[in-house]
N, C-alpha and C positions, 0 to 999 in steps of 0.2 A: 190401660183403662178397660174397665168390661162394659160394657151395653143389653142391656135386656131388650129382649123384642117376644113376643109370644110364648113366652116360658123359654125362649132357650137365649144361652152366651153365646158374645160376642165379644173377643178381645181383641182391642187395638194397642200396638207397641209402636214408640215412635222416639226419637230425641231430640233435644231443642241443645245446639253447640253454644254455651255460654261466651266462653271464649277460645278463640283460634287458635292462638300460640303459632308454633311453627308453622302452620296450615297457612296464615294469613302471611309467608315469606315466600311460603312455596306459588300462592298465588300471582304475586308480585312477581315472581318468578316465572310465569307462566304466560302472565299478561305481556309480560316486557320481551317476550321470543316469539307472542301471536298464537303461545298454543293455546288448548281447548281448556277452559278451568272446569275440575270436575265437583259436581254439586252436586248431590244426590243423598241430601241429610232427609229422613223421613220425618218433616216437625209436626208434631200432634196439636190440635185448634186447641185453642182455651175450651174448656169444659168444666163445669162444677158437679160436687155430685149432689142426684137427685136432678138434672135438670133434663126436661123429656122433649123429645124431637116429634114433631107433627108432619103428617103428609112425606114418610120419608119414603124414594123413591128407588126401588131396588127390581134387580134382575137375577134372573139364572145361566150358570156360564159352565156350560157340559167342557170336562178334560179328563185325559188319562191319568190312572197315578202308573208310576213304576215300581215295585218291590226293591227293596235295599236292596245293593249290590252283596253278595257272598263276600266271606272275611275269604283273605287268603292267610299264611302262613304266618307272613309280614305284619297284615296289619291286625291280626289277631293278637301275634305277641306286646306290637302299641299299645292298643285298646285292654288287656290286663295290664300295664304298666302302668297308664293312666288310670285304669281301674279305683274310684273311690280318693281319688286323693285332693280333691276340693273339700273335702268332708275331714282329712287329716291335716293336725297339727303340724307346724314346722319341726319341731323334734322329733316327730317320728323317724323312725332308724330305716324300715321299709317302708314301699310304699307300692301301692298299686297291688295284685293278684299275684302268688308266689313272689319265687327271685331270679334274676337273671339266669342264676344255674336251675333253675326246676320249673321255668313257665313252657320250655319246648318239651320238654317230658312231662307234663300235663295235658299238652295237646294230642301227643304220641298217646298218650295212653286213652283219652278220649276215641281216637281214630283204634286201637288196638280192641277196646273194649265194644266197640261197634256203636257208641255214638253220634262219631261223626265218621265223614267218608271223603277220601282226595276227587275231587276230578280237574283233573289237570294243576290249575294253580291256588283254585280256592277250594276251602273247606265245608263241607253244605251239609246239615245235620240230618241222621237217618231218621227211618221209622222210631227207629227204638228210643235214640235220642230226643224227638219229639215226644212221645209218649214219657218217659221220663222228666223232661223240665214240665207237663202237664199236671203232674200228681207230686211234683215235690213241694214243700211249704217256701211262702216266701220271701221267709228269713234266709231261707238259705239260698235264695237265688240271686239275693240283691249286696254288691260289694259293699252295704252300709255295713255289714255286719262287721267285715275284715276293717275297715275303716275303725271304728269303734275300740275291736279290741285295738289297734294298735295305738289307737291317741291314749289307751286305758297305761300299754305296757310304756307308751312314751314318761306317762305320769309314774309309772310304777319307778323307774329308772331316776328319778327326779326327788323320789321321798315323797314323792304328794299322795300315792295312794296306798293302800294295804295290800300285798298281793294276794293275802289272802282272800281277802273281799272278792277281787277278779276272779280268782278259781270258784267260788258260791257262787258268782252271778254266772260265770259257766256250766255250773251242775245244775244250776235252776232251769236255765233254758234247755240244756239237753231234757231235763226232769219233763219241763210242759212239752217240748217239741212232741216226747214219747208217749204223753200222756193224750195231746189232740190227735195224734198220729197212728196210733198204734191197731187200727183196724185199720183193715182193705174194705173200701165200700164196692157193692157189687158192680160199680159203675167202672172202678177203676181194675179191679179185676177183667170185666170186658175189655178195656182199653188194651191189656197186655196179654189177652188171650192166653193163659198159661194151660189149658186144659190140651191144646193140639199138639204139644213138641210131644215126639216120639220118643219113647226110654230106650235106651240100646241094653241100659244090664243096671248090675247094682254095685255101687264104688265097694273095692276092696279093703279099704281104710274105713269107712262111715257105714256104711251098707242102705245110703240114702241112694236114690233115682240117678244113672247118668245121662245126659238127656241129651238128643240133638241139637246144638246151636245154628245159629247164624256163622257162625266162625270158629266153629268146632265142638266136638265133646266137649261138657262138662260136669261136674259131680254139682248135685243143687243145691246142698247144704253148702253155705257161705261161709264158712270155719275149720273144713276139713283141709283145703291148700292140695289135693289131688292132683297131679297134673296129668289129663289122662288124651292129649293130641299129638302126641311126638312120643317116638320113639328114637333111641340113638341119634338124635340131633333131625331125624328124619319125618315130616307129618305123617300123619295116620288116618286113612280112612274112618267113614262114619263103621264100615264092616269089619274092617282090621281090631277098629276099635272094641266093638258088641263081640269077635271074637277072644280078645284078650280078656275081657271080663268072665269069658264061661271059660277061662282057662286050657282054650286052644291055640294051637302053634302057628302063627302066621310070616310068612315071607315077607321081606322087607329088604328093597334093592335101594341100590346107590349110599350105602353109607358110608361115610368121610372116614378114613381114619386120622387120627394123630399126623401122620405123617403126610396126608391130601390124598391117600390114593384109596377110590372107593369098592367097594364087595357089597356082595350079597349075604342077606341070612337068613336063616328060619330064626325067630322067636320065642321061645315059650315060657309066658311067668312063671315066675317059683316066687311070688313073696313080693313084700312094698319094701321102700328104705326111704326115709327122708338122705335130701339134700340141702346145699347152703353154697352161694357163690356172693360175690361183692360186684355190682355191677358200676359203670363206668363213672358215677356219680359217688363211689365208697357205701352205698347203701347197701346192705346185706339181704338178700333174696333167698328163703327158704321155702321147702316141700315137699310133698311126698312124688315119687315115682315105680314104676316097678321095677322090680327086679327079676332079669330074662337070663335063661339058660339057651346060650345058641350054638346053633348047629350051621354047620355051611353047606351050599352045593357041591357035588362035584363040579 
């Protein structure tokens, strides 16, 4: 029930138990050993609507709130599994945010990409993370979406819908997402302060900015795939780094070999190559790296 008072809502929720059923066994059962019978049904008074209350008598009552508790690891992966699935049909094939094989490497990558951040057992979102669900549209933040397509691809599976239809109404939405989105207003710009990161030099593949991160170099064009924070399996200073771009030779200790046992090296580019490896999920990882002429210590 809602209640109006001075221009603002007021909602009362409550239930009236029609019938007992097993309750009223458990009762009998309860009475008959002396213990406590619990009652505690919240039943809401007869009300009509439109009928107005007079002389009503109210107070003010100061309490704290608490902030939600932090998701940890655990009940992060729940809460995408549940994800959106009061919203899906019973045919649906999945259900809830990813799949059992890809909801903990979504999280990984969230945390890898600076996101979010461990401290101890739960997962607490960073600056950047904030900033980011701040300026994203909110189709894309809310699991109706995933919901939708899948009751769309349950019907498609079934003969009831066109697939093709499903692919148009997905061009369409990408189409408007691009079309309301496609400027940075200066406000959101401010938010992400892009104007302070440092350049250390200019990617060898793209010849776009590489810039200091939060979590390492990296080349600022989103499509070149550069991978410019590791060298031989080993990270790389922000200096190591802006040196290998101006095509000077840097030392570089403790590297693994093949066989576990580590050395030292000097570095020095001659050239990029792409790569390509299959990681633990059969998903294929490619990119570019450079390619180093090395020299050892005595």
């Amino acid at each position: 029930m809602v209640l109006s008072c001075a221009g603002e809502k007021f909602t009362l929720r409550g239930k009236t138990v029609t019938r007992k059923g097993w309750k009223e066994t458990e009762e009998d059962f309860r009475k008959a050993f002396g213990l406590e019978v619990k009652e505690k049904e919240s039943i809401l008074p007869v009300l009509v609507e439109g009928q107005v209350f007079l002389d009503v008598e109210s107070k003010s009552i100061e309490n704290f709130t608490k902030p939600p508790k932090a998701y940890t690891e655990d009940t992060l992966l729940s809460s995408m599994e549940r994800a959106g699935i009061d919203e899906m049909s019973d045919d649906v094939e999945r259900k809830g945010l990813g799949t059992p094989a890809t909801r903990a490497d979504i999280i990984e990558k969230l945390v890898t990409d600076g996101f979010v951040k461990r401290e101890k057992k739960q997962l607490i979102p960073t600056e950047d993370g904030i900033k980011l669900i701040s300026v994203l549209p909110e189709t894309l933040k809310s699991a109706k979406l995933t919901a939708e397509w899948e009751n769309k691809l349950a019907r498609i599976a079934k003969g009831e819908t066109d697939p093709d239809i499903f692919i148009s109404e997905i061009k369409d939405l990408v189409k408007k997402l691009v079309v309301e989105n496609h400027e940075v207003t200066e406000e959101q710009r401010a938010i992400f302060g892009t104007a302070s990161r440092e350049i250390l030099g200019k990617c060898p593949r793209c010849g776009s900015d590489v810039v200091k991160g939060k979590y390492g170099p990296y080349c600022t064009c989103k499509t070149c795939h550069m991978k410019l924070g590791k060298a031989m399996g080993k990270e790389l200073s922000d200096e190591q780094v802006k040196s290998l771009l101006e095509g000077k030779r840097i030392l570089v200790k403790g590297i693994k070999s093949k066989k576990g046992k580590t050395y030292d090296a000097f570095l020095t580019p001659k050239g990029i190559s792409d790569f390509s490896y299959t990681d633990k999920d059969g998903q294929e990882i490619t990119g570019f790296q450079f390619d180093y002429h090395l020299e050892f210590p005595n």
